[in-house]
C-alpha positions in Angstrom: -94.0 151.6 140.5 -96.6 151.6 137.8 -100.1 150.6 139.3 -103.3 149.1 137.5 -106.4 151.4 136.3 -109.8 149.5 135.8 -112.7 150.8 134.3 -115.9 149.5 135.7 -119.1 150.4 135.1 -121.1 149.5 138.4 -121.2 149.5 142.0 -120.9 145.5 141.4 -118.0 145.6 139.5 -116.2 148.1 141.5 -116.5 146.3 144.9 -114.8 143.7 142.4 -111.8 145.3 141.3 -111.6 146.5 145.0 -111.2 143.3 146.0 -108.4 142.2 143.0 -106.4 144.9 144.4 -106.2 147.1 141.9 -105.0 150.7 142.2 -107.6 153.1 140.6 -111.4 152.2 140.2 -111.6 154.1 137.2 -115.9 154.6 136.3 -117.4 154.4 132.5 -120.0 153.0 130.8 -117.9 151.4 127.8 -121.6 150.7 125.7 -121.8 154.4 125.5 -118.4 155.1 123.8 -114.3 155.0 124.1 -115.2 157.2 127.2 -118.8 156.9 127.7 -120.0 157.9 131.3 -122.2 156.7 133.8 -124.7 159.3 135.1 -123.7 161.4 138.2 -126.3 159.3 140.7 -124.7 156.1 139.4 -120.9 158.0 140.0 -121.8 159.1 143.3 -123.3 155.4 144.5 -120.2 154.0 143.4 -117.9 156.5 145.1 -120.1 155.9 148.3 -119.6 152.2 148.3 -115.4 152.7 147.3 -115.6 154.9 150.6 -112.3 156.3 150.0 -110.5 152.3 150.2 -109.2 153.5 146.4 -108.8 156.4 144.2 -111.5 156.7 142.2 -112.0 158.2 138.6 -114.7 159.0 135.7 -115.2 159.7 132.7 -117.3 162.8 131.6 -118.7 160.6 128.4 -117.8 161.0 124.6 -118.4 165.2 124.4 -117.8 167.4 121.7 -115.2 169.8 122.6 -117.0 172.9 123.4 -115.5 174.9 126.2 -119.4 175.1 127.8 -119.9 172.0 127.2 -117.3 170.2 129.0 -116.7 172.8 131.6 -120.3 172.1 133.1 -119.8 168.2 132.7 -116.8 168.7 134.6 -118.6 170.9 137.1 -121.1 168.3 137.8 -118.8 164.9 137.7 -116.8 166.6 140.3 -120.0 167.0 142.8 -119.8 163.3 142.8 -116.9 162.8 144.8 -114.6 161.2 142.3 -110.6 161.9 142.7 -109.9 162.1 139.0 -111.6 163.6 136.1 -111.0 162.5 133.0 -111.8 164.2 129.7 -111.3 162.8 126.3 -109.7 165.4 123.7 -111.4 164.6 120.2 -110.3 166.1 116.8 -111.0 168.3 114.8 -112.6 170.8 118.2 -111.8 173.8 120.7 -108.6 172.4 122.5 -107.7 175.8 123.4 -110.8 177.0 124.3 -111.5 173.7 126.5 -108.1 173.9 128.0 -109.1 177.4 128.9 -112.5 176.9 130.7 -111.1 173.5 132.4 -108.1 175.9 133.7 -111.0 177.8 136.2 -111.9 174.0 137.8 -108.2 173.3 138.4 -107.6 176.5 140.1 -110.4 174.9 142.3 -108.6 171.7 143.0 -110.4 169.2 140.8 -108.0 167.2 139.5 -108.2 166.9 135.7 -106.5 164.2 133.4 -106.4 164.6 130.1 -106.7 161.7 127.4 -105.4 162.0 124.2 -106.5 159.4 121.5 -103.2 157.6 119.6 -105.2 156.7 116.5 -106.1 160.4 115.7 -102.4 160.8 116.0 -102.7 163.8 118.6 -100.2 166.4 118.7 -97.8 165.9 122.0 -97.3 169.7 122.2 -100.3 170.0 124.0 -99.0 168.2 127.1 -97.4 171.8 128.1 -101.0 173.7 127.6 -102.7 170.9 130.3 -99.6 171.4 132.7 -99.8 175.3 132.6 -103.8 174.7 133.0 -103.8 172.8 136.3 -104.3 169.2 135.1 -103.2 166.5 137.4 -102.3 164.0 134.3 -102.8 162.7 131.0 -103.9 159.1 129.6 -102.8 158.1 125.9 -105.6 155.9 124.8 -107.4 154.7 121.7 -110.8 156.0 120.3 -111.2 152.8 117.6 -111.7 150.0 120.3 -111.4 147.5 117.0 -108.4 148.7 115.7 -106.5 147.0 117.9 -104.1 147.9 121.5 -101.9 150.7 121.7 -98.8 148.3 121.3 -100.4 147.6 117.8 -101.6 151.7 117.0 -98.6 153.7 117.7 -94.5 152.9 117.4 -92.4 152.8 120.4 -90.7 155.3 119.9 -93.8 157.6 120.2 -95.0 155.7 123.0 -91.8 156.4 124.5 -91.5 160.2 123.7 -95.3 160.7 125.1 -94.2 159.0 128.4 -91.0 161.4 128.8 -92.6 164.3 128.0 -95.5 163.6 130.1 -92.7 162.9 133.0 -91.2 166.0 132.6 -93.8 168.0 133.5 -94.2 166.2 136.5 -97.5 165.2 135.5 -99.3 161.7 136.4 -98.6 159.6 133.2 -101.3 156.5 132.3 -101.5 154.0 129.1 -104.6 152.5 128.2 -106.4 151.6 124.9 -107.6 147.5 124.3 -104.4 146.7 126.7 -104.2 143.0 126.8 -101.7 140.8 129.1 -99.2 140.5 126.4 -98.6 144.4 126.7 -97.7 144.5 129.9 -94.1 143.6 129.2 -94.2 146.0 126.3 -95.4 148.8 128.2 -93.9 148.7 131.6 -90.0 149.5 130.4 -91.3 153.3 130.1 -92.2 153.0 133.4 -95.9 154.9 133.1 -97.7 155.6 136.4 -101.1 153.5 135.7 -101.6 150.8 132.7 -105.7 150.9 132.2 -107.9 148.0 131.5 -111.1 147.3 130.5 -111.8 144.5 127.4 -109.3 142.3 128.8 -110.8 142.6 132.2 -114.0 140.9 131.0 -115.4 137.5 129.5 -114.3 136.9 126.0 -112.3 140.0 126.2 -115.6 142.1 125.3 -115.6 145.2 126.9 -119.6 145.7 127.0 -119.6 142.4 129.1 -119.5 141.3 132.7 -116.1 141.8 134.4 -114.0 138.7 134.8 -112.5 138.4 138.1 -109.8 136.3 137.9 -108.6 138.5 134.7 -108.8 141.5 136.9 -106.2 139.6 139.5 -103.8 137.8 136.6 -103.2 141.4 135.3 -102.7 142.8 138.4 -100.4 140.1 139.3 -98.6 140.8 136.1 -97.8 144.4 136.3 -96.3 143.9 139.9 -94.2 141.2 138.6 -92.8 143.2 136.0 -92.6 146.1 138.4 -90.4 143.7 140.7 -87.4 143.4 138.1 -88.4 146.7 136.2 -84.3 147.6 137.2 -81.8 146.6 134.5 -80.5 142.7 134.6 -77.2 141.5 134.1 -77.5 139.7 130.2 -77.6 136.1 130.3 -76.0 134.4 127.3 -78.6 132.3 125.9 -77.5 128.8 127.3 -77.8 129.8 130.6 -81.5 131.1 130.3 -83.9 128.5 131.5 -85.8 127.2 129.0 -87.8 124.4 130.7 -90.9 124.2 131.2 -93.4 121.6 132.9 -96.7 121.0 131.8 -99.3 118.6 133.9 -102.7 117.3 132.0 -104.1 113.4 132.3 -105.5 113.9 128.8 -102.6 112.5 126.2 -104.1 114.7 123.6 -103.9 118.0 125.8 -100.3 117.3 126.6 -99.4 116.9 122.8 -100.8 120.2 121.9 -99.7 122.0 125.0 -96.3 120.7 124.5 -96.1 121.2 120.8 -97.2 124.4 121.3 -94.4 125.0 123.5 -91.4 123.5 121.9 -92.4 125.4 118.5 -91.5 128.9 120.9 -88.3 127.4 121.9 -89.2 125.6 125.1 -87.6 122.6 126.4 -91.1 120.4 128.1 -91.5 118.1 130.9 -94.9 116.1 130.5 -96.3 115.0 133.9 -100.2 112.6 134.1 -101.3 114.0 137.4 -100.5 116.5 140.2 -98.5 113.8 142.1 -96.4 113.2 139.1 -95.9 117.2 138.7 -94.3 117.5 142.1 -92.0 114.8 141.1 -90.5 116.8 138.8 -90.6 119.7 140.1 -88.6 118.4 143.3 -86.2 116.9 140.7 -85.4 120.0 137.9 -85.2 123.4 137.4 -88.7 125.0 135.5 -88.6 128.8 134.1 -92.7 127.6 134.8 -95.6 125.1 135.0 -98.7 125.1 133.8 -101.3 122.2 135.5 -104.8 120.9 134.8 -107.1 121.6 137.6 -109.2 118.2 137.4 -106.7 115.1 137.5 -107.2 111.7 139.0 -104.3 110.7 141.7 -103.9 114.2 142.6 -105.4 117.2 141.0 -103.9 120.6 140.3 -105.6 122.1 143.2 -104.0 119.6 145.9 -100.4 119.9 143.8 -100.3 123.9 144.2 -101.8 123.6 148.0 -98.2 121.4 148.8 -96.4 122.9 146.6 -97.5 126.1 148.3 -96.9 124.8 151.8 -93.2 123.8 150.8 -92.7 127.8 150.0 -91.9 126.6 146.8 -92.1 130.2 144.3 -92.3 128.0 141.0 -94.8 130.6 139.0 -97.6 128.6 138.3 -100.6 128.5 136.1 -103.8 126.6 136.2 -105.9 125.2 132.7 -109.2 124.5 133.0 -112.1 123.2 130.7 -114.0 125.5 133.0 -114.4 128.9 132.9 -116.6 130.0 135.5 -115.4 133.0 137.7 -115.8 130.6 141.1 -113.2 128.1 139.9 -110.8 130.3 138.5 -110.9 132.8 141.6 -110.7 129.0 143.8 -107.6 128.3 142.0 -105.8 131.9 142.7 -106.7 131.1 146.1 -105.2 128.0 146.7 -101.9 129.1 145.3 -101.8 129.6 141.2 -100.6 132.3 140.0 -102.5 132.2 137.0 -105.4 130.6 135.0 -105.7 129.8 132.0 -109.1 128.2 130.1 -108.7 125.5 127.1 -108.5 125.5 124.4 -105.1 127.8 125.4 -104.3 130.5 123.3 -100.7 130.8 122.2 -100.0 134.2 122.1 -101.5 134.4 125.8 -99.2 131.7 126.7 -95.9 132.7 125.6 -97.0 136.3 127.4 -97.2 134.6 130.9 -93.9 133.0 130.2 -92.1 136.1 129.0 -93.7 137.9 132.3 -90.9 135.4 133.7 
């Protein structure tokens, strides 16, 4: 089962992710770099507040690759108490010699992962070096954070190939690099160990800004989804897929776009005024998913899901809201939604949730 990795960079945000569920609290300091670290003291608070509830790992910071170097930030990182160690490998350094000097910490039973950089276009040969040298794993990320996600930097096929060899040596495998939702279906056929987030994890998908909450939980959500039907499905012949989709908004002008927006992807839409209305037709048809305003006279989206909820009806369901505050958004996970979304709705988010399902 392929778990979540989110990179925090305080004690704050970390009791955060804690709380979302994720699998590895994974400690940078994101202004500083692709893997720029928080100081040892900061590391060591954090650990102390994880108190062994999740793994925990950390970057060593953006370092030239000189076998000194990183061998003593190594050294010191691991006096923190962290369970992983992760060390970027940049061009154009002393692989080798780094490889070499990590290779004594190993023997001591720090466990090392490695992370290679897919827009430097690193050379997958040295995934046998770093299993002969002790290291636990090895990340494929992406050093240019403005170049766009992994999906968008390297082919499948290479993703792929990294993945498998990575597997073979029985080594922890982990995908990372401006990972948004929409990747998730990409990436979880190869069946990586950890899928790591940061930008997407945080308001306006900046990753120098505050962690967002409710974006930590949607992903988290998402990767065990696809991780529930990661086996192979019997193919449906198009006519039998479901196609329908319900949408719930008082404001006439909402609905249109919503609904447009929709039906140009292929989608067959229901239009409902109010929560009441929603569970109408929800009791009367079939919906691959629904997607309800949170503030609707009659009955609102909060008291829909809440009966919905209580009927054990599993209808994946998403929340829109004018509002984007982290309170209201965690309130509607809460009550039953399993996802929000903030207007004005972007499209390409939209059609992810739906292909999640």
């Amino acid at each position: 089962m392929t778990g979540m990795l989110a990179s925090v960079n305080s004690l704050d945000e970390a009791l955060q992710a804690l709380s979302a569920n994720v699998d590895i609290i994974d400690l940078k300091q994101p202004a500083l770099g692709a893997l720029g670290a928080l100081t040892t003291d900061e590391v060591k608070n954090i650990v102390l507040g994880i108190d062994r509830r999740r793994p925990v790992s950390a970057t060593v910071g953006d370092l030239q690759m000189s076998p000194e170097i990183v061998y003593q930030a190594v050294k010191a990182m691991a006096e923190t108490g962290v369970d992983y160690i992760k060390i970027g490998f940049f061009p154009g350094a002393d692989w080798q010699g780094s490889i070499e000097s990590l290779s004594v910490l190993a023997q001591q039973d720090i466990a090392l992962i490695a992370v290679l950089f897919a827009d430097t276009r690193p050379d997958f040969s040295v995934i046998t070096l770093l299993k002969k040298a002790g290291f636990e794993g090895i990340m494929l990320d992406t050093l240019n954070k403005t170049s766009g996600s992994l999906t968008q930097i390297m082919t499948k096929t290479d993703i792929e190939r990294f993945v498998k060899q990575v597997k073979e040596q029985q080594l922890i495998c982990g995908l990372a690099g401006s990972l948004r939702l929409e990747d998730v279906v990409e990436l979880m056929p190869y069946r990586p160990d950890y899928l790591g987030f940061r930008g997407a994890l945080c308001q306006e998908y900046n990753r120098t800004g505050q962690l967002n909450k409710w974006s930590v939980i949607q992903i988290k959500r998402a990767i065990e989804h696809c991780g529930y039907h990661q086996n192979p499905l019997p193919v449906q012949h198009e006519s039998t897929v479901n196609k329908r989709i319900l949408i719930a908004d008082d404001n006439e002008i909402n609905r249109l776009l919503l609904a447009n927006m929709l039906e140009l992807n292929g989608y067959t839409v229901d239009s409902a005024i109010n929560g009441a209305e929603a569970l109408q037709f929800i009791n009367k048809n079939q919906y691959k998913m629904a997607f309800i305003d949170l503030s609707m006279p009659v009955m609102s989206g909060l008291e829909m899901i809440r009966i919905l909820r209580k009927e054990r009806n599993t209808l994946k369901v998403a929340a829109i809201s004018a509002y984007t505050d982290d309170h209201k958004m965690t309130e509607a996970l809460g009550a039953g939604f399993d996802y929000s979304l903030s207007k004005p709705v972007d499209e390409d988010y939209l059609v992810a949730l739906i292909n999640l399902h």
